[in-house]
C-alpha positions in Angstrom: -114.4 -0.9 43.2 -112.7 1.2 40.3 -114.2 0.9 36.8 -111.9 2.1 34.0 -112.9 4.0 31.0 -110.4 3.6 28.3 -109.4 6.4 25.5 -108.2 5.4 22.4 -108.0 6.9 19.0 -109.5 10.5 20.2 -106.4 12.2 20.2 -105.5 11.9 24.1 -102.5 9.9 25.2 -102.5 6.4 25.9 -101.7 6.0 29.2 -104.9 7.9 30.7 -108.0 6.2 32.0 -110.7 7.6 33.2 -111.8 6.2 36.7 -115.2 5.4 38.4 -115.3 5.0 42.2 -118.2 3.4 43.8 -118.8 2.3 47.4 -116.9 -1.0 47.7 -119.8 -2.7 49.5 -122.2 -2.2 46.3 -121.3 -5.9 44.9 -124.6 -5.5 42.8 -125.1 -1.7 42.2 -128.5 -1.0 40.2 -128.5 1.0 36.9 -127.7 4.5 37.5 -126.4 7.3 35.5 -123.0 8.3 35.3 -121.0 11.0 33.2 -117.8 12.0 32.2 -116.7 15.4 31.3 -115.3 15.5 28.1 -112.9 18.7 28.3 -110.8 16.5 30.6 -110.5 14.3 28.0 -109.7 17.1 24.6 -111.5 20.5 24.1 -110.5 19.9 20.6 -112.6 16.3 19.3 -115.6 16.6 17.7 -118.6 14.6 19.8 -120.3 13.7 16.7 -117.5 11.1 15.9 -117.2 9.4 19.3 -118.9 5.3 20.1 -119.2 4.4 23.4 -118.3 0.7 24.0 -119.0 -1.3 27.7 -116.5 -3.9 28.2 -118.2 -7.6 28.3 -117.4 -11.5 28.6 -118.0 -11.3 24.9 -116.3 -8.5 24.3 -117.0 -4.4 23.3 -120.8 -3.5 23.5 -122.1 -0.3 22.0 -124.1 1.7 24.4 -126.3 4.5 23.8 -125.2 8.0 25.2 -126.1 11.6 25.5 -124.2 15.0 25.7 -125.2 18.3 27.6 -123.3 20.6 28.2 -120.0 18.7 27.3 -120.9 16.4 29.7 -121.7 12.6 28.1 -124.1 10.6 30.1 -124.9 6.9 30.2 -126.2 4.2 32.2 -124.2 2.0 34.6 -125.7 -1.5 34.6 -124.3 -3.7 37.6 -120.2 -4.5 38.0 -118.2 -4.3 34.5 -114.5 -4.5 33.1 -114.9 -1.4 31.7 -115.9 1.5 28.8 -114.4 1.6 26.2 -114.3 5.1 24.0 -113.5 4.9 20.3 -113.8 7.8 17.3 -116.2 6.8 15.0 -119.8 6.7 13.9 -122.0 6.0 16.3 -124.8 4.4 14.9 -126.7 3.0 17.7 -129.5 4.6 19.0 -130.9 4.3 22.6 -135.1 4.4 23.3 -136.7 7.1 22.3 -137.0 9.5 25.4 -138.7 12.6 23.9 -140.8 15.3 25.4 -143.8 17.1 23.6 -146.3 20.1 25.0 -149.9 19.8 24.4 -152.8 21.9 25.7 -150.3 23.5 28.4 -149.2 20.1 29.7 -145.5 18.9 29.0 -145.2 15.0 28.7 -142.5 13.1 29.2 -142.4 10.1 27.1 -140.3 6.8 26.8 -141.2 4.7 23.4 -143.6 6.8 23.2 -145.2 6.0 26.1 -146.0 8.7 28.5 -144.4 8.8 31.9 -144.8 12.2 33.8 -146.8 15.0 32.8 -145.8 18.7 33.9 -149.0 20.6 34.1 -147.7 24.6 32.8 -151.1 25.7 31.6 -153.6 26.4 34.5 -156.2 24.2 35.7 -159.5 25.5 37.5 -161.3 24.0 39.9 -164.4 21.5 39.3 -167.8 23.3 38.6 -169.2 25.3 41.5 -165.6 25.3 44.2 -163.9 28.9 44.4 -161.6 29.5 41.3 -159.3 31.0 44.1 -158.1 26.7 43.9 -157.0 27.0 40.1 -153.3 26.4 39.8 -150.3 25.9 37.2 -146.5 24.2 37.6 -147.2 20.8 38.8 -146.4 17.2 37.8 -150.2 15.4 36.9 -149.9 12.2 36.0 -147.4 10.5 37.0 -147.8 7.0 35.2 -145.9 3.7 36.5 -144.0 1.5 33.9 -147.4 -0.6 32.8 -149.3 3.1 32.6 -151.2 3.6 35.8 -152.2 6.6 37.3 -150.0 7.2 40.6 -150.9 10.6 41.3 -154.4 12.3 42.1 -155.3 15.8 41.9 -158.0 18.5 43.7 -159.5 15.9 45.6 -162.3 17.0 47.6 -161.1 16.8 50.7 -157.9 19.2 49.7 -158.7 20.9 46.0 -155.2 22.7 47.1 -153.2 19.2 46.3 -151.6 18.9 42.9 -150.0 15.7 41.9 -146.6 16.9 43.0 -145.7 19.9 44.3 -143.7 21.4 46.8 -145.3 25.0 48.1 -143.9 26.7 51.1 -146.9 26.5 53.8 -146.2 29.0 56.8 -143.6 31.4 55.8 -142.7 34.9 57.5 -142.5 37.7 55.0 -141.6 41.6 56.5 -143.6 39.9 60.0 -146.8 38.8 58.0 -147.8 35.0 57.7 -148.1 33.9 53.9 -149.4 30.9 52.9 -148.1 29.1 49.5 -149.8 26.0 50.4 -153.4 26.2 51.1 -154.6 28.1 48.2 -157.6 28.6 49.6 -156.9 31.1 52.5 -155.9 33.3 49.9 -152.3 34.3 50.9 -149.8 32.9 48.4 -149.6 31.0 45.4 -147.0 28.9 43.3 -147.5 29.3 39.5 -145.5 28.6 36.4 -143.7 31.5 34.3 -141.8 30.2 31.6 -139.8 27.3 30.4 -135.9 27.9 30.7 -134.6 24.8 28.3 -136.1 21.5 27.0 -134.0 18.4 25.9 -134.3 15.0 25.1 -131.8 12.4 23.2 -130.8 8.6 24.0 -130.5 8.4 27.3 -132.8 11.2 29.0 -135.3 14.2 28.7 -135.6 16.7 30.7 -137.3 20.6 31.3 -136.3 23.3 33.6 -139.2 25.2 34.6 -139.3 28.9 36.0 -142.2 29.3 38.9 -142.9 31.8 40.9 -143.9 31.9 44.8 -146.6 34.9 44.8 -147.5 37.1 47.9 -151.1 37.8 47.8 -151.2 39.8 50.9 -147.9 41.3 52.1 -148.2 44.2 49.9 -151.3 46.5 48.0 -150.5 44.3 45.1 -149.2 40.7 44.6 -145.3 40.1 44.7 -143.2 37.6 44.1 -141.6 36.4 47.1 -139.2 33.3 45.7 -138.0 32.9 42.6 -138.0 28.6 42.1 -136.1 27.0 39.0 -137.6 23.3 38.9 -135.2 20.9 36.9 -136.8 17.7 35.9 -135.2 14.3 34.2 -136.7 11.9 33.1 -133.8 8.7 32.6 -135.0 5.4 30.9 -133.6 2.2 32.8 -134.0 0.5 29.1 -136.4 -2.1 31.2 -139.9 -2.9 31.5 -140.5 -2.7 35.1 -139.0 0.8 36.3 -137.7 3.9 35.4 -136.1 6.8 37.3 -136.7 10.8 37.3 -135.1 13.3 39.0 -136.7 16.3 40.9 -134.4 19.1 41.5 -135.8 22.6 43.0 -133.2 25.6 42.9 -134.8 28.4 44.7 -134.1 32.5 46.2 -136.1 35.1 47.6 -135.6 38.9 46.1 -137.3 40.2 49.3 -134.5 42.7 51.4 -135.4 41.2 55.0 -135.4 37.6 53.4 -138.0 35.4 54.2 -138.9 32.5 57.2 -139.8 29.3 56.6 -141.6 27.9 60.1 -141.2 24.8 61.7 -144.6 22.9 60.6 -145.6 19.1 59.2 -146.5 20.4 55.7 -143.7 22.5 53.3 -141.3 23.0 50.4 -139.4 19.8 49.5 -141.3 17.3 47.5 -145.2 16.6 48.3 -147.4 13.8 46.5 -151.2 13.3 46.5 -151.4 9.6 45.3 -154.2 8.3 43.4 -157.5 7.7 45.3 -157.5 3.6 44.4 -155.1 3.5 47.3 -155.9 3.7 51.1 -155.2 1.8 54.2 -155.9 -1.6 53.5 -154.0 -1.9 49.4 -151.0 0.5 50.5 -148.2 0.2 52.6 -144.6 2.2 53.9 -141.0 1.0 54.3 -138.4 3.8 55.4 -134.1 3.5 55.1 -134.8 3.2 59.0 -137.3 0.3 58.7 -140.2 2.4 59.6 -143.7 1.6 58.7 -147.1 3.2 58.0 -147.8 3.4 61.7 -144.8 4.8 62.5 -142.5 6.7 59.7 -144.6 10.2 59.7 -142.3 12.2 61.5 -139.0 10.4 61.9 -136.4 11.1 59.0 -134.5 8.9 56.2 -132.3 8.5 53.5 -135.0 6.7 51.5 -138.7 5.8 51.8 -140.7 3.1 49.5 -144.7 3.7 49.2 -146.6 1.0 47.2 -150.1 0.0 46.6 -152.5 -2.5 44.5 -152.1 -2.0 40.6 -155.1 -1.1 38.5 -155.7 -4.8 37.8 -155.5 -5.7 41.3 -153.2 -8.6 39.9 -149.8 -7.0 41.6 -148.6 -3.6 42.9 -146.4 -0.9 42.0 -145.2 2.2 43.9 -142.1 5.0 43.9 -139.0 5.0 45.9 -138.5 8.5 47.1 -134.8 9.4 47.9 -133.2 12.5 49.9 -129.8 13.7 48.8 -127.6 13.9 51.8 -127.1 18.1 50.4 -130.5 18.5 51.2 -132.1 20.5 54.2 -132.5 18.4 57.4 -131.0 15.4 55.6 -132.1 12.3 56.7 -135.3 14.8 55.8 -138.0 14.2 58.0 -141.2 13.3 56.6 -144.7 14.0 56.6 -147.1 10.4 56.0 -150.6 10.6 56.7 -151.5 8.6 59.5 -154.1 5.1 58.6 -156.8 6.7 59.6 -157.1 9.8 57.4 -159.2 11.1 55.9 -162.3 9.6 57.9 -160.6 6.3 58.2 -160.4 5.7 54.4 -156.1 6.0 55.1 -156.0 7.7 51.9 -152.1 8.0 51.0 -149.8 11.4 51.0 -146.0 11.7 51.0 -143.7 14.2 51.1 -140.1 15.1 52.6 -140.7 18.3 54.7 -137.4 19.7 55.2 -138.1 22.4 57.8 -140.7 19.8 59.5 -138.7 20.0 63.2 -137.0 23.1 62.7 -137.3 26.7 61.5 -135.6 27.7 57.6 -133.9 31.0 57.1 -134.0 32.4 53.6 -131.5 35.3 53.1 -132.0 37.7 50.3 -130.9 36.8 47.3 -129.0 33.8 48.2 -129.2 30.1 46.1 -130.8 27.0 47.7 -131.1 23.9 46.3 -133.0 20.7 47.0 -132.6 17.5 45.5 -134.9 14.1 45.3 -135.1 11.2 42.6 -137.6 8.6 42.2 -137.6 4.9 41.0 -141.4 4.5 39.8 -141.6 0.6 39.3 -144.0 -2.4 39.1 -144.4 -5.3 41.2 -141.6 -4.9 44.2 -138.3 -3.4 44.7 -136.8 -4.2 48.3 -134.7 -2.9 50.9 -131.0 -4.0 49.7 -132.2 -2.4 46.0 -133.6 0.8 47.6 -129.8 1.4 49.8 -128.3 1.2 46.1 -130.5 3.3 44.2 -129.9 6.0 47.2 -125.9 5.0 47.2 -125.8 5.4 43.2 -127.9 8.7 43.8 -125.3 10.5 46.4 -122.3 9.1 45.2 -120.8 11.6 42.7 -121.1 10.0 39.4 -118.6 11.9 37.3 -115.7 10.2 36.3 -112.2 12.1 36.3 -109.1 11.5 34.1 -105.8 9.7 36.0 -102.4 8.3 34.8 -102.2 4.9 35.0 -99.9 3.8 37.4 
């Protein structure tokens, strides 16, 4: 399917259109985001003066966008004629997709209605367990479109689970065994350093995040062994029912010899302790290779769907978790707690574990990247709408300038 964008009136000739390729099988792609990157259209225009028009049955509708770093982003909603770019005065505003810190936590809002949290400022243990638990840089609450809890953190069973979080579990640094995971062996710790850049507009807001991967043990004094940059956006869907935020971890070691990451079931990617009104009997699985509860932890996908009984316990809502095929180990494998965790309760944890079957060599220095989004929604999303979100997700969005034919 090719979707044309068309220029007029900005100063680029008329016979260039900018074109959008998506899979041809997609007949009913869901709302995604796309951009376009405006120095293939004129260095020279001024992006304060621009309206960006969607081609419909009753003719040019305005649609909110947002610029960063010359790049305009907007939202593709299901099949369309076309876009439309005019200079002008763009007067329409999109929701209001803000972000605010607040007692060392970072919301994320839409409509002023918080979304995620991003937890910068450290948080201690509960009265009486080992402060050696406290911990910084992780997302707590994560809140579905009606405003329940998802997400659960320092439960008694593991005070070293946060929300979400991705720490590095066994790891060989210079032949010693360090430990970013279970915080309370003592041998490594993930902790937030600084913010890099907020932003928020129209269409998204987002925060890139510096943590730091500390070696407790390695050395007479603690070092840092990995140097993370976690990049998260937050993308309103302009509906009730879902919304969509991307996780991105960027990631290097400044240690000579590098550094290991083993083989094991728990580890780096993209971990999440849901909320304790879930458990065996309210929650269930569904994988991108039709795996269940009782039988995904372990094998790999493309995509995974965990859902469980609403608040109300008048419906259910959940996340769609999504691998980009760049990733580690992609389709990642994945670690699912087995029904009976937990002392049979089958409380729920997820997470895509890249180096879950096989070993990870970091080299000094070097960039890694890993890369996940999430549809948080209400009542159900199926199979066919999972395969498109994931589609939308890997397919490169940007759209590049041709000459029409």
């Amino acid at each position: 399917m090719l979707v044309f964008l068309e220029l007029t009136g900005i100063g680029c000739t008329t016979d260039k259109k900018i074109q959008l390729m998506t899979d041809k099988n997609l007949v009913s792609i869901k709302e995604h985001p796309v951009f376009i990157d405006l120095s293939e259209i004129d260095n020279q225009f001024n992006t304060n003066d621009i309206v960006l028009y969607q081609e419909t049955k009753k003719g040019l509708k305005t649609i909110p966008f947002q610029i960063d770093d010359n790049e305009m982003w907007f939202l593709q909603k299901g099949n369309t004629n076309g876009y439309v770019i005019q200079k002008g005065e763009n007067k329409i505003s999109g929701s209001d997709v803000n972000i605010q810190k607040e007692n060392g936590d970072l919301v994320l809002s839409i409509n002023q209605l918080p979304k995620l949290t991003y937890r910068y400022g450290m948080t201690y243990p509960p009265e009486g367990v080992d402060s050696i638990f406290r911990k910084s840089g992780y997302i707590h609450p994560l809140l579905s479109p009606k405003g329940d809890t998802l997400t659960r953190i320092q439960p008694p069973d593991h005070f070293h689970h946060y929300g979400i979080w991705g720490p590095w579990t066994h790891t060989q640094i210079n032949g010693q065994q360090v430990d970013f995971w279970n915080l309370g062996d003592g041998k490594g710790t993930v902790l937030f350093k600084d913010f890099i850049d907020t932003d928020s507009g129209e269409v998204f807001t987002s925060f890139n995040a510096f943590q730091e991967h500390i070696d407790l043990i390695t050395r007479e004094e603690p070092q840092v062994a990995l140097n993370e940059i976690l990049d998260v956006r937050l993308w309103d869907l302009d509906r009730e029912d879902r919304y969509i935020f991307d996780y991105t971890t960027t990631f290097n070691t400044p240690m000579e010899n590098g550094v290991l990451f083993e083989a094991y079931r728990y580890g780096g990617g993209l971990g999440m302790r849901f909320t304790d009104r879930w458990h065996k009997d309210n929650c269930t699985v569904f994988t991108s290779e039709g795996k269940d509860r009782l039988s995904a932890d372990g094998t790999n996908a493309r995509w995974c769907i965990v859902k469980g009984e609403s608040a109300d316990g008048k419906g259910t809502n959940g996340i769609l978790f999504m691998s980009h095929t760049a990733n580690k180990s992609h389709p990642e494998p994945m670690r699912i707690w087995p029904i009976d965790a937990n002392g049979g309760r089958g409380d729920m944890f997820f997470e895509f574990c890249p180096i879950r079957h096989e070993d990870w060599q970091i080299a000094s220095q070097k960039k890694y990247q890993l890369k996940y989004r999430m549809v948080v929604f209400e009542d159900e999303l199926s199979a066919n709408e999972a395969e498109e979100y994931w589609q939308a997700f890997v397919k490169a969005p940007k759209m590049s300038l041709i000459k029409e034919q």
